[in-house]
N, C-alpha and C positions, 0 to 999 in steps of 0.2 A: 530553645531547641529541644531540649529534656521533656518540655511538656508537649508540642507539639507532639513527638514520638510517640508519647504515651496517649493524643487524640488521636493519631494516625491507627497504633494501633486497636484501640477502643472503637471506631468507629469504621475502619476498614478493614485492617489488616486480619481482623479477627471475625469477620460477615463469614456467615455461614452459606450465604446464596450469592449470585454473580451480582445480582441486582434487587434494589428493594422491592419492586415494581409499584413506584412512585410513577402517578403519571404528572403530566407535564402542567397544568393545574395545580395541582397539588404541587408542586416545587416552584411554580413561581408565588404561591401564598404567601410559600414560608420565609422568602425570601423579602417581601413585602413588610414584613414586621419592624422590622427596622429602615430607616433612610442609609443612605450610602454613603454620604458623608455629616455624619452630626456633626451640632455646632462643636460637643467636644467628645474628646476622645473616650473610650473603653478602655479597661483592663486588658492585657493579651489575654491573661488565661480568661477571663469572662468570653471573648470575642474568638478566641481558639474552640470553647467548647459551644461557641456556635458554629462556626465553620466544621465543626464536626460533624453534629446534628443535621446543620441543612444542607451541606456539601458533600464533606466525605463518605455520609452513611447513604447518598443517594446518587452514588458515581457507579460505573461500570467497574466490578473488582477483576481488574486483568490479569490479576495473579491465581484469582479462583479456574480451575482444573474447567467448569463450566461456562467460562467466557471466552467465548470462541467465535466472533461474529469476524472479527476485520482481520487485518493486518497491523492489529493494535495490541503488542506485544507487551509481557511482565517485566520490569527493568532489574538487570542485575544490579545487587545492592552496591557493588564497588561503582556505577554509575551514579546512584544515587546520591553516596557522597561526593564524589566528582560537584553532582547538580551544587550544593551546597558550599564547596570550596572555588568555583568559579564563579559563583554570584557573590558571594563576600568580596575575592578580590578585582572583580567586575571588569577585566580588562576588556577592552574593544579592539578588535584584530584588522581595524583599519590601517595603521601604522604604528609603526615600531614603536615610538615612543609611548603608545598608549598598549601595550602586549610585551614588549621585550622577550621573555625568556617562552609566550605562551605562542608567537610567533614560530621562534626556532620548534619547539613540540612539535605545531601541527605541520612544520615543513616535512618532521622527521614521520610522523605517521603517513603522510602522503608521500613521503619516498617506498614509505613498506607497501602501503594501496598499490601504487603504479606495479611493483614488482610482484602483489598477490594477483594481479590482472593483465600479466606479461609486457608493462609498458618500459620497464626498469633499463636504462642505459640507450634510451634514446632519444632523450632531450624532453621526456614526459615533465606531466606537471598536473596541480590540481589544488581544489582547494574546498573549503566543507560549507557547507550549504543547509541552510531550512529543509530539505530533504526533495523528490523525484519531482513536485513540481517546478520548483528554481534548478531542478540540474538541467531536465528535459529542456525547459524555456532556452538556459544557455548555449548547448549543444544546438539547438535549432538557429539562434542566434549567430552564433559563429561560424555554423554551415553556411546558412546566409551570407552571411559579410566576406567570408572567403569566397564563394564563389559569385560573386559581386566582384571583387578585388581582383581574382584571377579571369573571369570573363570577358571582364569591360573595362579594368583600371580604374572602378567606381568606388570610392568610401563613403558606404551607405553613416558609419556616424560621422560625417562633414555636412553630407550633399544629401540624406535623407535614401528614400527607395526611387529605383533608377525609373525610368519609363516604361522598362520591359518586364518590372516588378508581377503583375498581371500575370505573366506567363508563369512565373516561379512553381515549380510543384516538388510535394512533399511524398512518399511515400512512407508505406508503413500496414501493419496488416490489419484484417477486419478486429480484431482483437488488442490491437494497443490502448496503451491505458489512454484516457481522454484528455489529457496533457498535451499532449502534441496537437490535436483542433486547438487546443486552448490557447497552447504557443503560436501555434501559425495566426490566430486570429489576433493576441497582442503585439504581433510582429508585423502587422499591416497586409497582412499575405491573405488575410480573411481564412474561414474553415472549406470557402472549397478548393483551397490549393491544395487540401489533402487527399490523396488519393489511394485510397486502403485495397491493397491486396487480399484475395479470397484466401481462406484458412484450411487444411485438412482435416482428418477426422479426429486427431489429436491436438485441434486449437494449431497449427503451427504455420505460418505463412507459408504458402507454396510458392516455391522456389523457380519453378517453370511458368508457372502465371505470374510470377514478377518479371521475367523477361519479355514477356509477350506485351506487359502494363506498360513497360518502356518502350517499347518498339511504337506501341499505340500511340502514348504521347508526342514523342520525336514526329511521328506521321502527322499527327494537330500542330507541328512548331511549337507545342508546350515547353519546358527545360525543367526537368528533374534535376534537383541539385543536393536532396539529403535521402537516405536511405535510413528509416527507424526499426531496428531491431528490437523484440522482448524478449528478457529471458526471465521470466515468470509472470504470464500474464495474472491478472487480478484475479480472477475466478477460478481457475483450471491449471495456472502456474505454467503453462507450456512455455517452450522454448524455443524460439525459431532456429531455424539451419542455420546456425552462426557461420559454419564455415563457406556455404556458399551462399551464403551473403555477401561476405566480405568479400569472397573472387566477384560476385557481379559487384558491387560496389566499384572497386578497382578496375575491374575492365568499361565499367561504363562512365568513369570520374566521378563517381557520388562519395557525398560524405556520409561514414556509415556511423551513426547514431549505436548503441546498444542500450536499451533503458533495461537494465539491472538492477532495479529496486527492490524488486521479492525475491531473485533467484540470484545475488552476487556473492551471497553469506555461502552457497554451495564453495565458492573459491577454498576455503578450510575446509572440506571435506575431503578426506583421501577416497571415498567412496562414490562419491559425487560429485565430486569438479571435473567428471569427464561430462558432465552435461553443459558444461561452457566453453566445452571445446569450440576454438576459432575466435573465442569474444577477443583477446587480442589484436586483431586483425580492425577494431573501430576504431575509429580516429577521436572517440571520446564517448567516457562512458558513465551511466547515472547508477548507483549506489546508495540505499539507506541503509542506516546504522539502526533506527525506532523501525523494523522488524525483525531480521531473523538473526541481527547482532546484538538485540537486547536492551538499546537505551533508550531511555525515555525523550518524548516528541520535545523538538525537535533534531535531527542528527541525520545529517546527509553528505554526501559529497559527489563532486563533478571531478572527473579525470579525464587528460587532456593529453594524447599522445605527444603533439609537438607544441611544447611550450610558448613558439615563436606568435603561433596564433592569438594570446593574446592580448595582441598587439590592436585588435579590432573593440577591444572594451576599453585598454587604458588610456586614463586620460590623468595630467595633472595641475594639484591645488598648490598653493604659494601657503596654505595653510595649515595644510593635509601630508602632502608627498611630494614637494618639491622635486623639478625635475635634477636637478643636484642630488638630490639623495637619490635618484637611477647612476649617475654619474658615478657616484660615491660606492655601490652596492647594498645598499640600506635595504634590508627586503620590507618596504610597505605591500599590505597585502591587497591593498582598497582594486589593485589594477585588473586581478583576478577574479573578481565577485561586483555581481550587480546588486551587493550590499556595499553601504560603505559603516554604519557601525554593525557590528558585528561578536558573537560569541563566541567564545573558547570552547566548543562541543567537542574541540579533539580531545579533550581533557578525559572525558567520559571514556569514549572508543580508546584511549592509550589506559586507564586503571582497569577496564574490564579485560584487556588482552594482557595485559602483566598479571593480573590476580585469577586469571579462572586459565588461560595456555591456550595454543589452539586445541591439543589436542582435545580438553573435554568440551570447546565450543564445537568441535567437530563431531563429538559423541551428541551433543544436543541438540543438532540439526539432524542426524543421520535418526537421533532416537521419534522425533515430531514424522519424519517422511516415514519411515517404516508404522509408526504407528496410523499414518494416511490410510498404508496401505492395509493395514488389520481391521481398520472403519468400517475401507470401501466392502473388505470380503463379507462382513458383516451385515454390512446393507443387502449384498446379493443372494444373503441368504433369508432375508424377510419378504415374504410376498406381495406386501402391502407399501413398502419401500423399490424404489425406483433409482439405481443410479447412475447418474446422467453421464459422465464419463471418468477412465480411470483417472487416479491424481496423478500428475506428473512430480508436483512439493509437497506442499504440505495440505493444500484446500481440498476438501471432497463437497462437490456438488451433487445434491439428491434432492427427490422430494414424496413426497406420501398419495398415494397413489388407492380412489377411493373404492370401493367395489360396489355402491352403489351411485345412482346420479350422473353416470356416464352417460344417458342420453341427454340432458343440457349441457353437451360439450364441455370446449377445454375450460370453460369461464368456470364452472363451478368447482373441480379440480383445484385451479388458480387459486381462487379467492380461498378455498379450505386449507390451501399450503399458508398463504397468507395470516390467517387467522389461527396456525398451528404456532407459526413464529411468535404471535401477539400475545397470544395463552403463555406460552414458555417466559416470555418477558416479563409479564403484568404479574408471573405467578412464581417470579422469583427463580425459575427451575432453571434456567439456560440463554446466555443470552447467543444467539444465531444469527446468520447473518439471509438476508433475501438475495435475491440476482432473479436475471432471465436466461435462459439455453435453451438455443432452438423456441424462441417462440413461446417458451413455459415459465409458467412464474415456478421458482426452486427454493431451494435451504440449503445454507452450508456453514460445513464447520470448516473454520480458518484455525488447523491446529500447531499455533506456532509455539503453544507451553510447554516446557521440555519436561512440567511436573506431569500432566494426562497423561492418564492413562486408556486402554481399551476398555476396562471399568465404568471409565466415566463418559466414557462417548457410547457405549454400547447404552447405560444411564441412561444418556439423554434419546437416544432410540428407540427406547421401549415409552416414555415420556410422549414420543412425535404418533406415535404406534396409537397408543392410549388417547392421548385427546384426538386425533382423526376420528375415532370410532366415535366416538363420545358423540364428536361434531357430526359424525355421518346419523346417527339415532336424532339427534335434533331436525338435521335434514330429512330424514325422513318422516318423521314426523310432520311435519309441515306438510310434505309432499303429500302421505295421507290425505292429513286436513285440505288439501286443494281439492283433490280428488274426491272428498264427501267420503271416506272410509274415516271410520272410529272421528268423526269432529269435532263429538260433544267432548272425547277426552284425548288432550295431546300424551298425558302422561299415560294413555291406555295406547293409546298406538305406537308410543317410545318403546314400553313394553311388546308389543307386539312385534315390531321391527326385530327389537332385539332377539326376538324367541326363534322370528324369522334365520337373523343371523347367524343363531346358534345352531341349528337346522341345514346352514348351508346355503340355504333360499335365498 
């Protein structure tokens, strides 16, 4: 372990840039050098300081101030060890006997979850997950099966999906994560059961066109039967009207979904958990821990207002979870997760909330969103930078914006924002993340490191600033040379451009 530490930080912890700008060639060579299983074994420390060399030194450093493409957050170190004292005692959270004391933990973090997301003293329940894709899939799932059970007296795990299964429809806004097509289509419902509500001008499902979405369907004999809320979508972090959501949910019998995977870490925030006003009010809710709660992938969890529900996953083994141990009160976990082995990740989320408090997790979230907003003002103040809308969390969407080359439209634009991001990677300087809005290829910093600062994001803006230009003198150049101006020399009409530019012309 000593040594590893010491390749860890040799090889990562101590990178001066986010990334080597190793391309992908080049890192499958290296890895080629060696077979994958010799006939005999290596040294650790020989085999450690390769793993260094051709792994560690050419990973994304997500602790660097300049790595800021995803939702792929720095792990506090009290997780870190967590990572390493749950894989040693390697329990499995299927059943009791193979989890014992790691069982009762994650009961007891999921009584705190329920009561950080107002479900506490109502028969709540929940249980932790690979993270928003397995929470989404189960909330869809259970929508499903319950309103199946309560419609028709149909138990879709007996008897499969009913005959009127076809009809089933999903809502959800144009901006939900692509998890829920994904669920509906592993759920037999296919992706056009999903039917995505129009968005306002802040990313947020519109609330009066989801009435009218229902009225429409009822008029086809369709049946709505889940309602997906976000409260942080992926790109723009917005957050739907939770609260009248949940009144249309209730008044029309739908199950209201909230997938809270970017925006649930607001719940610790005295400053900002009035942004999840109403999230309450879902009958279950999706939660990651591997973003704005700091662990390492993977850490999730699914919250379930009425425990009773689920009643439509469990099933029992004569192996596993005998129905005797329901009788007995044995809490086997298997009944609540479409896992049945399973990892101790409460372990992680229970040492980083004992060792760092809410309150400074609260300072770390409140410090990442305020710093969004210092970005964004910063983008608005560059001519040449474009910002696509305000942050609602912590992401800012922009993109660079050319002053020549506007007449071959939006493609050339595109492809130059494109090729800003590729420069920044390959050259070590930042790693960024792409998207589309509105139709435009963008850039964006996902600033969920609570070390960044406006230094280093302004940093990387003068970087996006700098190679655009670069890139636009190239293009110009060429364009030149089409045009038969200066064609015997490109590096005469680069200059030329340039002098142009500096001129204003």
């Amino acid at each position: 372990m000593n040594t590893a530490l010491g390749v860890l930080i040799r090889d990562f912890a101590s990178a001066k840039h986010p990334y080597s700008g190793a391309l992908p060639d080049q890192l499958a060579a290296s890895l080629r050098q060696r077979p994958v299983c010799p006939e005999q074994g290596i040294g650790m420390a020989e085999l450690l300081d390769f793993i260094g060399e051709a792994v560690l030194k050419h990973s994304a450093v997500v602790t660097h101030p300049a790595c800021m493409a995803h939702l792929h957050c720095p792990p506090l170190q009290a997780s870190l060890v967590a990572e390493a004292l749950l894989s040693a005692v390697n329990p499995s959270m299927d059943s009791w006997d193979q989890s014992m004391s790691a069982t009762m933990l994650e009961q007891e973090v999921i009584g705190w979850l329920c009561g950080l997301f107002g479900f506490a003293g109502r028969g709540s329940d929940g249980v932790f997950t690979s993270g928003g894709t397995q929470s989404n899939f189960m909330g869809l799932l259970l929508a499903r099966d319950h309103y199946c059970c309560m419609r028709w007296n149909w138990n879709v795990q007996q008897r499969g999906l009913p005959p009127q299964a076809d009809r089933l429809r999903v809502l959800c806004s144009e901006e939900a994560h692509f998890t829920v097509k994904q669920s509906a289509a592993l759920l037999g419902l296919g992706q056009q059961s999903v039917i995505t509500v129009p968005v306002d001008s802040k990313g947020r499902m519109h609330s009066d066109l989801l009435e009218s979405t229902i009225a429409r369907l009822r008029e086809d004999e369709l049946l709505p039967f889940v309602l997906v809320a976000t409260a942080g979508t992926t790109d723009f972090g917005s957050i739907d009207p939770l609260p009248e959501l949940g009144e249309a949910a209730r008044r029309h019998g739908l199950w209201l979904h909230t997938d809270a995977a970017y925006g649930g870490a607001l719940a610790l925030s005295d400053q900002h958990a009035c942004l999840l006003k109403g999230i309450a009010l879902s009958d279950s809710i999706t939660v990651d821990f591997h973003k704005l709660f700091y662990q390492p992938i993977s850490c999730g969890a699914f919250l379930l207002r009425d425990r009773l529900h689920y009643r439509y996953l469990r099933l029992n083994a004569d192996y596993l979870n005998p129905e005797a141990d329901d009788q007995a009160g044995v809490p086997n976990l298997v009944g609540k997760s479409v896992q049945t082995t399973r990892r101790f990740d409460a372990l992680k989320l229970y040492m980083s909330l004992q060792h760092v408090g809410r309150e400074r997790f609260a300072a770390m979230i409140d410090h990442t969103l305020k710093l969004a907003e210092e970005t964004a003002e910063r983008i608005r103040q560059e001519d040449a930078l474009e910002l696509i809308a305000e942050p609602t969390l912590n992401a800012v969407v922009f993109r660079y914006v050319p002053s020549v080359g506007a007449e071959d439209g939006a493609g050339w634009t595109d492809e130059l924002n494109c090729r800003i991001r590729d420069r920044l990677l390959e050259g070590g300087i930042a790693v960024v993340a792409r998207t589309k809005a509105k139709g435009k290829a963008c850039l964006k910093f996902t600033l969920l490191n609570p070390l960044a600062t406006l230094q280093h994001t302004a940093g990387i803006l003068r970087h996006v600033i700098r190679i655009g230009k670069e890139l636009e003198c190239q293009y110009a150049a060429e364009l030149l040379a089409r045009k038969g101006v200066l064609s015997h020399d490109r590096g005469t009409a680069a200059g030329t451009y340039g002098s142009f530019m500096g001129r204003g012309l």
